[in-house]
C-alpha positions in Angstrom: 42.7 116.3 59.3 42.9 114.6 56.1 39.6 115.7 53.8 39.5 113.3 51.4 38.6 110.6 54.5 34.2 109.5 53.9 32.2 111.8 55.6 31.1 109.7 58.5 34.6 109.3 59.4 35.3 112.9 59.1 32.6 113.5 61.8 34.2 110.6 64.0 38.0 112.1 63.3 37.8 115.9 62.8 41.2 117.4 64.2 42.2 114.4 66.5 45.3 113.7 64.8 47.9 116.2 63.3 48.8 118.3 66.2 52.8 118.2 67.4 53.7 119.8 71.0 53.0 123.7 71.5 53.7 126.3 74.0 50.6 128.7 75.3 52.4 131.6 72.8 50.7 134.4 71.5 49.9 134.2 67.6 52.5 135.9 65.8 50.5 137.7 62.3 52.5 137.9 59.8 50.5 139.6 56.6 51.9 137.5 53.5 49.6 139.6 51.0 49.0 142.7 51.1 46.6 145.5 48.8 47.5 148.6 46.9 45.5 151.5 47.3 44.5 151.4 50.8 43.5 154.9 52.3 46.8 156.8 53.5 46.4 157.4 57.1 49.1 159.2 59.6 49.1 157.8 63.0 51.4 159.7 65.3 53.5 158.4 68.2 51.0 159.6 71.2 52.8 161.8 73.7 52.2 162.8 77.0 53.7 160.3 79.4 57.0 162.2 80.2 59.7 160.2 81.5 57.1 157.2 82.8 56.6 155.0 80.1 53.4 153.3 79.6 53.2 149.7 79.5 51.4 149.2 76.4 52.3 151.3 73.3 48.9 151.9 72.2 49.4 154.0 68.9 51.6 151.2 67.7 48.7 148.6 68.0 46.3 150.9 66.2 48.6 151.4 63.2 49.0 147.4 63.2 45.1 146.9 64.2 44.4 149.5 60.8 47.6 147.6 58.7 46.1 144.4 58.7 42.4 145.3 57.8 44.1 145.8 54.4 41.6 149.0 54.2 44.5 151.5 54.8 48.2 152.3 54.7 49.6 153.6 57.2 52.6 156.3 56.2 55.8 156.2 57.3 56.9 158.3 60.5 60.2 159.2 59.2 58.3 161.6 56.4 56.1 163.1 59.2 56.4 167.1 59.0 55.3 167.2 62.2 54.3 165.3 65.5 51.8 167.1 66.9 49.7 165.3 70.3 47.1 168.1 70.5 44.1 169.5 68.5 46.4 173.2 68.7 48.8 171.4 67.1 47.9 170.3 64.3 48.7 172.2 60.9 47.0 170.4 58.1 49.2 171.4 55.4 51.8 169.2 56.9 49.3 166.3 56.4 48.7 167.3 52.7 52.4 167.9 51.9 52.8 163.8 52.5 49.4 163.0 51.1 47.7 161.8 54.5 44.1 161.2 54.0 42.9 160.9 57.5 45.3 162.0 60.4 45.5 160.1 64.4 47.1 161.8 67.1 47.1 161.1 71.0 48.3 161.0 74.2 48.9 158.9 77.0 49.1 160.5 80.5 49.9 159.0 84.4 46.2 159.2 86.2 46.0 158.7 89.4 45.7 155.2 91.1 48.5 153.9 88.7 45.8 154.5 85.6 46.2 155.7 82.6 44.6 158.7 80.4 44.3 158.1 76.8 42.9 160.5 74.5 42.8 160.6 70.6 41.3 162.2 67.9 40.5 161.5 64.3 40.6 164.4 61.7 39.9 164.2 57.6 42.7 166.3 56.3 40.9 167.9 53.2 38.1 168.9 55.0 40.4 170.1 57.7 37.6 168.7 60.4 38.0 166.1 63.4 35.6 163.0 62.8 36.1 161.5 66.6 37.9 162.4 69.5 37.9 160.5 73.2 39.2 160.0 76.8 39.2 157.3 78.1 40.9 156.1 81.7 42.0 152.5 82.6 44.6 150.7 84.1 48.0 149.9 82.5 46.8 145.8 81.7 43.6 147.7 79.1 46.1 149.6 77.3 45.6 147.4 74.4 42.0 146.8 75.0 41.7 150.8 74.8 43.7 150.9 71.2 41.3 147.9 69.8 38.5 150.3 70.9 39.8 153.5 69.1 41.0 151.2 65.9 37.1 150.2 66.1 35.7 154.0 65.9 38.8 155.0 63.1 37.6 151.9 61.2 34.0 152.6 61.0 34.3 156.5 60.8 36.7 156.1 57.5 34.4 153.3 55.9 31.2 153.4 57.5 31.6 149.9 58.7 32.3 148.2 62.3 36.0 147.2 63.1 36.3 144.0 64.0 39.4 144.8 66.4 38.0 144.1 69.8 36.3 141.0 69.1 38.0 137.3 69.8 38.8 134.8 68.2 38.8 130.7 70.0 40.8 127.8 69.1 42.1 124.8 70.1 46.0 123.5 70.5 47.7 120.5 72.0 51.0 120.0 73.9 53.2 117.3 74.5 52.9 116.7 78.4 55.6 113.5 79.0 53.9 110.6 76.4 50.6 111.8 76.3 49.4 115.4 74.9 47.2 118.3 76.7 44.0 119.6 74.3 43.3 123.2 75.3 40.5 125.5 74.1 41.7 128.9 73.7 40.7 132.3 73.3 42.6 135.6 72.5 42.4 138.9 71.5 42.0 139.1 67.2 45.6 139.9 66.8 46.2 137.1 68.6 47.2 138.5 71.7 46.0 138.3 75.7 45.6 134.3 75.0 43.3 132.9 78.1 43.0 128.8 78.0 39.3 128.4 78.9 39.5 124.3 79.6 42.9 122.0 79.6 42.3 118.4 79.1 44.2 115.3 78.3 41.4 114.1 75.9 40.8 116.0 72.9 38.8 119.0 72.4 36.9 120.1 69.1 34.5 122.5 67.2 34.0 125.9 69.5 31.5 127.9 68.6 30.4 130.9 69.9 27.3 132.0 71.2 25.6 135.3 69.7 26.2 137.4 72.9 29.8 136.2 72.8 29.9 134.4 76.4 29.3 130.9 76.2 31.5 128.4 74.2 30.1 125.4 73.2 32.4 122.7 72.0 33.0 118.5 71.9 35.3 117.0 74.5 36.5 113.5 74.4 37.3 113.4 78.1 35.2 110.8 78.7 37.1 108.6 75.7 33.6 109.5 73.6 32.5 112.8 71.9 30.2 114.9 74.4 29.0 118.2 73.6 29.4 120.7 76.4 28.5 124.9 76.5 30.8 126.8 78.5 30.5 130.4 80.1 33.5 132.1 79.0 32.9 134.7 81.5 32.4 132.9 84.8 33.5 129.2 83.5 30.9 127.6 84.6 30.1 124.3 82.1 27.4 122.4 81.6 27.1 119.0 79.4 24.4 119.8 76.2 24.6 116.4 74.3 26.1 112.8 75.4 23.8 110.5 73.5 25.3 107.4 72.3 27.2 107.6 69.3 27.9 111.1 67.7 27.4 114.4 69.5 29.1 117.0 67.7 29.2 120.1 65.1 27.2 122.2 67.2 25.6 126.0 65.5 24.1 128.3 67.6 20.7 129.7 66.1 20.7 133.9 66.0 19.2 134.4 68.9 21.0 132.1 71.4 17.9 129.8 72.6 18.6 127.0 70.2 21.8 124.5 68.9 21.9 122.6 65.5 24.1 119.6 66.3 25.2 116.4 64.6 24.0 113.4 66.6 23.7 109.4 65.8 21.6 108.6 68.5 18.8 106.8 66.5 21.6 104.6 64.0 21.9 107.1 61.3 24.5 110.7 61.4 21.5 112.9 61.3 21.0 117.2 62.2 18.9 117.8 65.5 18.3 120.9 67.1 17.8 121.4 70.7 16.2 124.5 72.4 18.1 125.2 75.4 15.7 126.0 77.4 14.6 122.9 78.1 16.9 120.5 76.0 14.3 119.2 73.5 15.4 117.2 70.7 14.1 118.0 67.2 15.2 115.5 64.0 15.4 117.2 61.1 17.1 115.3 58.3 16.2 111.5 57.2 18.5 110.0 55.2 20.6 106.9 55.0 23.6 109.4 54.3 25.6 111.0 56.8 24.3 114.8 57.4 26.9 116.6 59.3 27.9 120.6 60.1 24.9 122.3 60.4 25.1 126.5 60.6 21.8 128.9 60.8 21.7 131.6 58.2 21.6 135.2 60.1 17.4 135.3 60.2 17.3 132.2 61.9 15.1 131.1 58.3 17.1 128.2 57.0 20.2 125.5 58.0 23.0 124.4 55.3 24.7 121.3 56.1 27.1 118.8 54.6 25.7 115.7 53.2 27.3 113.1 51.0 23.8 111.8 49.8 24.6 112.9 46.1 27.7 110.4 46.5 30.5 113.1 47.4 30.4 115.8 50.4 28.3 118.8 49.1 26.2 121.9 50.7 22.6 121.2 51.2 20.0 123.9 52.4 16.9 123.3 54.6 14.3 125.2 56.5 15.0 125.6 60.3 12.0 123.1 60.6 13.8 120.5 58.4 11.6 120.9 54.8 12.4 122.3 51.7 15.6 120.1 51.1 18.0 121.7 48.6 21.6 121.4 47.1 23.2 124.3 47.1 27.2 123.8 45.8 27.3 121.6 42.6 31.4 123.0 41.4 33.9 120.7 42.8 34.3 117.4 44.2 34.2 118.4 47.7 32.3 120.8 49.6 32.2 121.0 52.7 31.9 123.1 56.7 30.0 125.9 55.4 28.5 128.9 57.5 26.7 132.2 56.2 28.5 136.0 55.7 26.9 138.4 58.4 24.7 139.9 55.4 23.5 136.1 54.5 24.5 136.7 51.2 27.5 134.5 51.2 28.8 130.8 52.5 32.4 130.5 53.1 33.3 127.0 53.1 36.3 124.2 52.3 36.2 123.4 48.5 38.4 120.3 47.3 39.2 118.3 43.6 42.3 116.9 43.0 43.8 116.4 46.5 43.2 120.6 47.0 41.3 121.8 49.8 40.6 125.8 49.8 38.7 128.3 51.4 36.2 129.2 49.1 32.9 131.9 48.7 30.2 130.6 47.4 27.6 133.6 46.4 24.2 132.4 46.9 22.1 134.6 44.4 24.9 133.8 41.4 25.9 130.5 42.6 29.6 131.5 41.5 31.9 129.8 43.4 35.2 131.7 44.1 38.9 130.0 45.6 40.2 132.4 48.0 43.3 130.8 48.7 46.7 128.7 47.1 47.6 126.9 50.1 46.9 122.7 49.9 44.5 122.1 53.0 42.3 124.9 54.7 39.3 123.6 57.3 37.1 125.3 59.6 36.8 128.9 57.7 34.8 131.3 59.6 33.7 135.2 58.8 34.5 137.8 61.1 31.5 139.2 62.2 31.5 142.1 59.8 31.8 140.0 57.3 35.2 141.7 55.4 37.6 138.6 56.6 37.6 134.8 56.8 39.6 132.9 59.5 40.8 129.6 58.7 43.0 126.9 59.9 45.8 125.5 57.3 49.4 124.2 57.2 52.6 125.8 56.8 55.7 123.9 56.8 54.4 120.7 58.1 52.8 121.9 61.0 49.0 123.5 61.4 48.1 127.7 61.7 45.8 129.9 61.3 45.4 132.2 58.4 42.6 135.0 57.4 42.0 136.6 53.9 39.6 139.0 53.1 36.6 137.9 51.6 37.8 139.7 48.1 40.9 137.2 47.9 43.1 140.2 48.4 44.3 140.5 51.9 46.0 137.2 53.4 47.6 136.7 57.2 49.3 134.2 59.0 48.8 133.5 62.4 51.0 131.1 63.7 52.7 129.9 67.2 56.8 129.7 67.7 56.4 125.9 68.1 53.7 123.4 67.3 50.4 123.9 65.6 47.3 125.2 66.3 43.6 124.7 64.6 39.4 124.7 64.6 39.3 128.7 64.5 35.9 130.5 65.0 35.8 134.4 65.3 33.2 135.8 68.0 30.5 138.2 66.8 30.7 141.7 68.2 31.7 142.9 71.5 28.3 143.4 73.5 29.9 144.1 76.6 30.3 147.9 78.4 32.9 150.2 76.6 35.9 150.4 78.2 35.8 154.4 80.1 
């Protein structure tokens, strides 16, 4: 997508041109920055399985899982003292002696069924105390799912704030299939494994965004050689179409509590923000303007809607109440500013800011007004928090071709997520989890 295009051809063109031929691959991370001072964990290799090998090695994916947070360093394995794999075991001098912090250790044991027992616990080494310890029994294909799970409970009992680990994250590619190309919206895990294509189509596909709950999609489809805005269960797959007005149906926010969409439409001449309640599908105008109003997003208490207008001549945020008053600009630092949406806490946008050709993810901090450039690379789009609010996903390029890329939302941390071949792009990061605990 080239930025710098008017905004009323942005709406038209977002992400339908750029894409080169892909394979369904998982995203590879590579972490291209990383932070000093992160808390020294230990994470031993769990034991346990004898001479049958799980298929999943789970401590590994909690020491990457706690790696890329950027919130701790794991310690090397070759300085280990000692490997112990139960609570007898350990001796929490050895810990000291090679200045651990916080301590994992774990097993993973045949159950019957072709299952899987997988225990852990969590100790703080100066107070010489366990802070969590679990069972948990699954077969070998949740082996991963288990080690998000117990990266979530290290993360949060270490900093007092929810991992992120088990959530998704969706986006869309596109392969070369003979002379034409097949759009896919994806989801996978948020390392980017486990990638599940939840619609394939030779038209293509656009702007996912998740519902609160985390199991509907909604998203714009050209299959019918016109934008049309459909909601898709991502649990059972069922799809039903939201929007196909002529014109513009597109950008579509959920509201916090699931009953209601923002969405772009042109239905009445004019690119103007509607919101429909889903209940019943009635239409609500909010915004009257000859200029083109695009990419609404609720903030968290369900109070207020920023969008992107260009009614000040140039792309900028604009802030309204959910019923469409209190009109307001909001972003007044750069030339372009643009695909906002709100930090968890409501406290922050993160958005795409451009001048002179550049186009970065960027905070903007609503009480200060200070905007601040998280990242050096040329042409970010679609940045969106994770829902604890500690990361930003975006899409960028690297080496000609499109990824993905997070950085934490202090500048400091900064991830590539990328594909073997071809590019990938229009990231959103579910909220939470709600679903049962994996037992």
């Amino acid at each position: 997508m080239k930025v710098v295009r008017p905004l009323a051809k942005i709406i038209l063109t977002a992400v339908l041109a750029g894409y080169a031929s892909l394979a369904s691959a998982i995203l590879t991370i590579e972490i291209t920055q990383g932070v000093d001072g992160g808390l020294p964990i230990a994470i031993v290799p769990f034991g346990g399985a004898g001479k049958q090998r799980p298929p999943q090695d789970v401590a590994a994916v909690i020491e990457a899982d706690l790696a890329r947070s950027g919130r701790f360093t794991p310690l090397d394995k070759k300085d280990f003292v000692s490997r112990p794999v139960e609570d007898k075991q350990v001796v929490f001098k050895d810990w000291r002696i090679v200045k651990a912090d916080a301590l994992v250790i774990g097993s993973v044991k045949p159950a019957p069924q072709g299952r899987w027992q997988v225990e852990f616990r969590l100790y703080d080494i100066y107070k010489e105390k366990q802070l969590a310890g679990y069972s948990y029994v699954v077969a070998g294909d949740r082996l991963r799912a288990v080690a998000h799970q117990i990266s979530d409970i290290i993360y949060e009992k270490l900093t007092g704030e929810p991992g992120v680990f088990s959530t998704r994250i969706a986006y869309i590619t596109r392969e070369r299939a003979g002379k034409r190309f097949n759009y896919k919206l994806q989801i996978a895990d948020s390392d980017g494994y486990n990638p599940v294509t939840v619609l394939s189509s030779g038209e293509p596909l656009i702007s996912p965004a998740w519902s609160p709950d985390g199991t509907r999609l909604a998203y714009v489809s050209w299959e019918q050689r016109r934008p049309i805005l459909y909601m898709q269960n991502v649990v059972h797959g069922s799809r039903t179409r939201i929007a196909e007005f002529k014109g513009i149906n597109s950008a579509p926010a959920w509201s916090s509590d699931g009953t209601k969409l923002a969405l772009t439409l042109s239905r009445d001449g004019n690119t103007e923000i509607y919101v429909m309640r889903l209940s019943d599908n009635k239409l609500t105008r909010l915004t009257s303007h000859p200029a083109a109003d695009t990419e609404p997003a609720w903030s968290p208490d369900g109070r207020d809607i920023i969008f992107t207008s260009d009614r000040g001549g140039k792309p900028q945020i604009y802030r309204m109440r959910a019923d469409g008053s209190n009109v307001e600009r909001v972003t007044f630092e750069g030339e372009y500013n643009a695909r906002a949406s709100y930090s968890p806490d409501g406290k922050m946008l993160t958005l795409v800011s451009g001048a002179q050709g550049r186009y970065h993810a960027a905070l903007l901090h609503l009480q200060s007004s200070v905007l601040q450039i998280l990242t050096d690379t040329p042409l970010d789009e679609s940045p969106s928090f994770a829902p604890n609010g500690r990361m930003i996903l975006y899409a960028t390029e690297r080496g000609g071709r499109g990824v993905l890329a997070s950085v934490s939302s202090d500048g400091r941390v900064r991830q590539l997520l990328k594909l073997q071949e071809g590019d990938v792009r229009e990231p959103a990061w579910s909220p939470f989890n709600r679903s049962t605990p994996i037992n």
